[in-house]
C-alpha beads as a LAMMPS data file, in Angstrom:
LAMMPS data file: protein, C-alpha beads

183 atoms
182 bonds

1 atom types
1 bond types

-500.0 500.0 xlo xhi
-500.0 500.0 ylo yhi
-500.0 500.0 zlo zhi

Masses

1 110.0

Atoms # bond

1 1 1 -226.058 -129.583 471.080
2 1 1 -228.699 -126.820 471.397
3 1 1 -230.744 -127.481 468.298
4 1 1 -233.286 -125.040 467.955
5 1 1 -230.545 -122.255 469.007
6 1 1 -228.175 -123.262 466.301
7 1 1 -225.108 -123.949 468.538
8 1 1 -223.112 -126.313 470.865
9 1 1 -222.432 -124.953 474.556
10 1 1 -220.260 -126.521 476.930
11 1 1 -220.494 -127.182 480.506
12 1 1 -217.931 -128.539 483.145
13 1 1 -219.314 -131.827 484.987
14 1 1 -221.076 -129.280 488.081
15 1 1 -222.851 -128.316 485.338
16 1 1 -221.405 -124.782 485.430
17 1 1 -221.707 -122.816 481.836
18 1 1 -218.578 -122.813 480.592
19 1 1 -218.653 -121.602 476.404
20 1 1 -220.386 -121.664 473.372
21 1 1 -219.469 -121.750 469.617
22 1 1 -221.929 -121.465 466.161
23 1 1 -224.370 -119.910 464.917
24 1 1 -227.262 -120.175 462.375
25 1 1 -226.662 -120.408 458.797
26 1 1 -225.489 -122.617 455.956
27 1 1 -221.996 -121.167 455.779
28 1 1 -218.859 -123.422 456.683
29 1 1 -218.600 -122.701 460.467
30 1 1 -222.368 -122.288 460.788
31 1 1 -225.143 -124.853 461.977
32 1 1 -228.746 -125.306 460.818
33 1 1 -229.983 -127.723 463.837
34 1 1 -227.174 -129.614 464.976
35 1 1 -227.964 -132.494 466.818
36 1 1 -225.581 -135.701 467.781
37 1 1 -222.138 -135.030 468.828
38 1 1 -219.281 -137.302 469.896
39 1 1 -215.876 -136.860 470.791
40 1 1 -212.345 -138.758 469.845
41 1 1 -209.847 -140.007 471.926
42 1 1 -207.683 -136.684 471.444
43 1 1 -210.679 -134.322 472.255
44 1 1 -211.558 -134.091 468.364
45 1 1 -215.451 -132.450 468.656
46 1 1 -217.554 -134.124 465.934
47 1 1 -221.263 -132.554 465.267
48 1 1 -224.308 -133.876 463.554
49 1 1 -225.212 -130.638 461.335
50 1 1 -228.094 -131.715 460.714
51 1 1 -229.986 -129.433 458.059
52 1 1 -226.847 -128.458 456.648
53 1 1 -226.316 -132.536 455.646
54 1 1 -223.129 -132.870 456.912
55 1 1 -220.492 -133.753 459.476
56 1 1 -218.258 -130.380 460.966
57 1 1 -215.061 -131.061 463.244
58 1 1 -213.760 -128.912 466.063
59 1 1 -210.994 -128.558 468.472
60 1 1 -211.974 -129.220 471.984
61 1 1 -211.409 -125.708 472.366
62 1 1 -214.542 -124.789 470.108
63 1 1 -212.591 -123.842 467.109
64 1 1 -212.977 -125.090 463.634
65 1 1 -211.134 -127.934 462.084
66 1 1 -213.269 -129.025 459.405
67 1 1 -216.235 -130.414 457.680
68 1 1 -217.204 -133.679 455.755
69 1 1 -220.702 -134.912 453.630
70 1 1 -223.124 -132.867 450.945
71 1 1 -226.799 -133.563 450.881
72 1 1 -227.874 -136.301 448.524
73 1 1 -227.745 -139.850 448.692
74 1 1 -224.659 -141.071 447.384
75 1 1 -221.550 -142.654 449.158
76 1 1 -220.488 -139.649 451.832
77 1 1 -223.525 -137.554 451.317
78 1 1 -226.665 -137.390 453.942
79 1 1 -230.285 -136.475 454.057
80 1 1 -231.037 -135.556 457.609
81 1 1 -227.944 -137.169 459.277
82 1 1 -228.936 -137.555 462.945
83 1 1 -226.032 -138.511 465.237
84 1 1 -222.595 -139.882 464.912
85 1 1 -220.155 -142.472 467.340
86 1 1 -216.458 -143.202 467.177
87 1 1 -215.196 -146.389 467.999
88 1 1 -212.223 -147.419 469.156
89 1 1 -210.281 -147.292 466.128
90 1 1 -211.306 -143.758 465.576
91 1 1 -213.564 -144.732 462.569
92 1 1 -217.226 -142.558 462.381
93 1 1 -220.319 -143.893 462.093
94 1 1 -222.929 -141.245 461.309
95 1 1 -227.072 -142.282 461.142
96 1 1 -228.017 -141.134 457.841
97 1 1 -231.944 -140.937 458.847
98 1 1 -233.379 -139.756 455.299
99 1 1 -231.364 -142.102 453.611
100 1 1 -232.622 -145.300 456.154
101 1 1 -228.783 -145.930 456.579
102 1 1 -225.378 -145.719 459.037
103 1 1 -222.073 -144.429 456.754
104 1 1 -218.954 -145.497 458.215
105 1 1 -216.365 -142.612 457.468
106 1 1 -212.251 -142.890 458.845
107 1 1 -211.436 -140.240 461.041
108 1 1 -209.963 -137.516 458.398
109 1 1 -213.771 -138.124 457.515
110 1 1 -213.246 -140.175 454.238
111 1 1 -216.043 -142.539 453.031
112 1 1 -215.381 -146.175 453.752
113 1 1 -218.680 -147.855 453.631
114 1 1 -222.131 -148.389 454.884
115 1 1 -225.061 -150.867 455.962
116 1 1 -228.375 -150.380 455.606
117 1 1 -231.143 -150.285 453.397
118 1 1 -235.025 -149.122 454.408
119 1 1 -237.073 -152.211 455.533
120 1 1 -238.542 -153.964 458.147
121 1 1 -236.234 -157.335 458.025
122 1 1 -233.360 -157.884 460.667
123 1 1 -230.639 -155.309 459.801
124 1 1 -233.027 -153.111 457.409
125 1 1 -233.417 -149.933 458.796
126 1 1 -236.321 -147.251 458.920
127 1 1 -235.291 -144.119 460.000
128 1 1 -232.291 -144.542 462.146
129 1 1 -231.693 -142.417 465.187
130 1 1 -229.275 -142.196 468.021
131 1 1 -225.996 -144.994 467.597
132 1 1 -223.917 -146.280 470.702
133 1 1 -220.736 -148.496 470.129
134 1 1 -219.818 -150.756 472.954
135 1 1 -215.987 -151.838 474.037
136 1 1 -215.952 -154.359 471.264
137 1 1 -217.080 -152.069 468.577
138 1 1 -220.398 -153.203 467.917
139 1 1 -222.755 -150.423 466.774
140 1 1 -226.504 -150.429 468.324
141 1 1 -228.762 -148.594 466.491
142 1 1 -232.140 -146.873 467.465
143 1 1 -234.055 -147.968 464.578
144 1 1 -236.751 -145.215 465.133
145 1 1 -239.768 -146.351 462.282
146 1 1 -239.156 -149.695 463.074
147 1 1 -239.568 -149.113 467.014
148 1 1 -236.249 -151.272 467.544
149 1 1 -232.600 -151.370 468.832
150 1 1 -230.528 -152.984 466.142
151 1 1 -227.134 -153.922 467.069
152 1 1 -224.399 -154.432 464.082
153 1 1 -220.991 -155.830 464.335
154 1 1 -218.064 -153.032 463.114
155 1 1 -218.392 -153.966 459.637
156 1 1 -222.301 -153.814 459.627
157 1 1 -223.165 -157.313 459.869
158 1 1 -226.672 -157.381 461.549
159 1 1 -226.331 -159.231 465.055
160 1 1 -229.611 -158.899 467.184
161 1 1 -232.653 -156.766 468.082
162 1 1 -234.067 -155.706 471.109
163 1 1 -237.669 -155.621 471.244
164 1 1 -240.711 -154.432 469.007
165 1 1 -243.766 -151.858 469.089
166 1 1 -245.816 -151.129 471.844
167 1 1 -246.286 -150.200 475.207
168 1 1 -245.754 -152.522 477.110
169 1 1 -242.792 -153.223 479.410
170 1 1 -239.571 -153.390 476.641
171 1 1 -241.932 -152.302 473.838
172 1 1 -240.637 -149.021 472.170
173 1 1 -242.100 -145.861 469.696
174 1 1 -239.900 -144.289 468.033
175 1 1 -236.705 -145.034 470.142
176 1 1 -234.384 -142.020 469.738
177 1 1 -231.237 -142.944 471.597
178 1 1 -229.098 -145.125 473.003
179 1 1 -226.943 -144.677 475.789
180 1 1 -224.554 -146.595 478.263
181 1 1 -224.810 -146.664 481.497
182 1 1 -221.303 -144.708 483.123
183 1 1 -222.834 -145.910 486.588

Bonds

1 1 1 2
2 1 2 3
3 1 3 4
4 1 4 5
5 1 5 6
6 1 6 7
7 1 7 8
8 1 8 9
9 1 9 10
10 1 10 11
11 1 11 12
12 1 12 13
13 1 13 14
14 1 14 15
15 1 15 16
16 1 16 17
17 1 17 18
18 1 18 19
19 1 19 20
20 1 20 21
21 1 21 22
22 1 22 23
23 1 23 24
24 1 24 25
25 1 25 26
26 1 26 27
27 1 27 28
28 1 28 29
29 1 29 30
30 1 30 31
31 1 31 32
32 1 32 33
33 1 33 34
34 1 34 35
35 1 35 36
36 1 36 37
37 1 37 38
38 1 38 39
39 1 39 40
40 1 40 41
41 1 41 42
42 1 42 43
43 1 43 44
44 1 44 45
45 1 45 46
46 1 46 47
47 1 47 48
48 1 48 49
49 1 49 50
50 1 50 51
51 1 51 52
52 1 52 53
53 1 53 54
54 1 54 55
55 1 55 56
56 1 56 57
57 1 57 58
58 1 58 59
59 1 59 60
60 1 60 61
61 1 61 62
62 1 62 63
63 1 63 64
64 1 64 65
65 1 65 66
66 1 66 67
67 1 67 68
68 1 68 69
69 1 69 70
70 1 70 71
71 1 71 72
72 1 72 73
73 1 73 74
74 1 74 75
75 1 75 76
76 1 76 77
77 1 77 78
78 1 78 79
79 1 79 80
80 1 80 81
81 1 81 82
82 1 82 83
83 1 83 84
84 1 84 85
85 1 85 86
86 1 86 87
87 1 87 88
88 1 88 89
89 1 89 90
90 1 90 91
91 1 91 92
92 1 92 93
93 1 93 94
94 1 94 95
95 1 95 96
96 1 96 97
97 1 97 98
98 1 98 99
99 1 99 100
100 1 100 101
101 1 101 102
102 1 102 103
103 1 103 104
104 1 104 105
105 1 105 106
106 1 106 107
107 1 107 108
108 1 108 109
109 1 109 110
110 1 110 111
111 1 111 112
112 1 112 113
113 1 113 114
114 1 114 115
115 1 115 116
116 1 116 117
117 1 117 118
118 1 118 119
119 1 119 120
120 1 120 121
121 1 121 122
122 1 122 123
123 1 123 124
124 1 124 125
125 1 125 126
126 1 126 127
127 1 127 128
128 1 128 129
129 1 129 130
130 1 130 131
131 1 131 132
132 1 132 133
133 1 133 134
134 1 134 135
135 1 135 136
136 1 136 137
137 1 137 138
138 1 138 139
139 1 139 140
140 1 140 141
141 1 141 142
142 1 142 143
143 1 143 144
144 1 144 145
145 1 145 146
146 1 146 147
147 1 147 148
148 1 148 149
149 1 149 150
150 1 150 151
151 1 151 152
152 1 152 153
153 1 153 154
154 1 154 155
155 1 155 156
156 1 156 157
157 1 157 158
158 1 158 159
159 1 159 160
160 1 160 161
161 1 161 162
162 1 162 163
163 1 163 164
164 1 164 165
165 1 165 166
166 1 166 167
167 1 167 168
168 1 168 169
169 1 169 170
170 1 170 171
171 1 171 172
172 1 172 173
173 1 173 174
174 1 174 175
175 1 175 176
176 1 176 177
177 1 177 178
178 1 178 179
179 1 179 180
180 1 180 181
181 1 181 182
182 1 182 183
């Protein structure tokens, strides 16, 4: 996702420009800082739109499918949704920062449920950023204002954390992301 230029661009794995699709705006088929993006087992494009509060689906060719979530804080709707991961199932989790939350949507993009509530506690959240699901569908969250990795079984159960604030060597602030290692 290229955020501050309103659009998603592709590359092959050389690295090699390849396409582009969006532009800036509020309209259906136009972004307002995307951000996250993840992609389903069919080649389903899902992207974070991140000012627009909401959730937009493309073809792996860059064309429009469609869109899910309104701003607010209500089942479905976002405040500054941040980034989104499919698991296995094809269910979609989406970070709902503003709202100190993860929403768990099917994959038409229908509301099923979420976890979540702002706190310090194990399995409160404060800001939630970037969200990774392993091979056994547990969710790990980059719990940004609470300078934490959180990781949640696949129907939001709180499970663990990995480390606190600070400096220091596994000390975090403000993890973003989380990402597994392909190596």
């Amino acid at each position: 996702s290229d955020t501050q230029n309103h659009r998603v661009q592709k590359f092959d794995s050389n690295g090699n420009y390849l396409s582009q699709f969006g532009l800036q705006g509020f309209r259906t088929t136009q972004f307002s800082s995307p951000s996250g993006i993840a992609i389903n087992s069919v080649g389903g494009i899902y992207i974070v739109d991140k000012n627009n509060n909401r959730i937009k689906k493309y073809n792996s060719q860059g064309v429009y499918q469609m869109n899910f979530g309104t701003s607010g804080d209500g089942n479905g709707e976002f405040d500054y949704p941040y980034d989104i991961a499919i698991d296995s199932n094809g269910n979609i989790y989406v970070s709902d920062s503003g709202n100190d939350r993860i929403q768990k949507f099917d994959s038409s993009g229908v509301y099923v449920s979420q976890f979540g509530v702002n706190g310090t506690g194990n399995g409160q959240l404060d800001n939630p950023a970037g969200l990774f699901i392993d091979s056994s569908n547990n969710i790990y969250v980059a719990d940004n204002g609470n300078n934490r990795i959180q990781k949640f079984n696949s129907n939001g159960v709180y499970i663990s954390k990995l480390s606190e604030q600070g400096d220091g060597e596994g000390e975090f602030d403000r993890p973003s992301f989380v990402v597994k290692n392909t190596a």
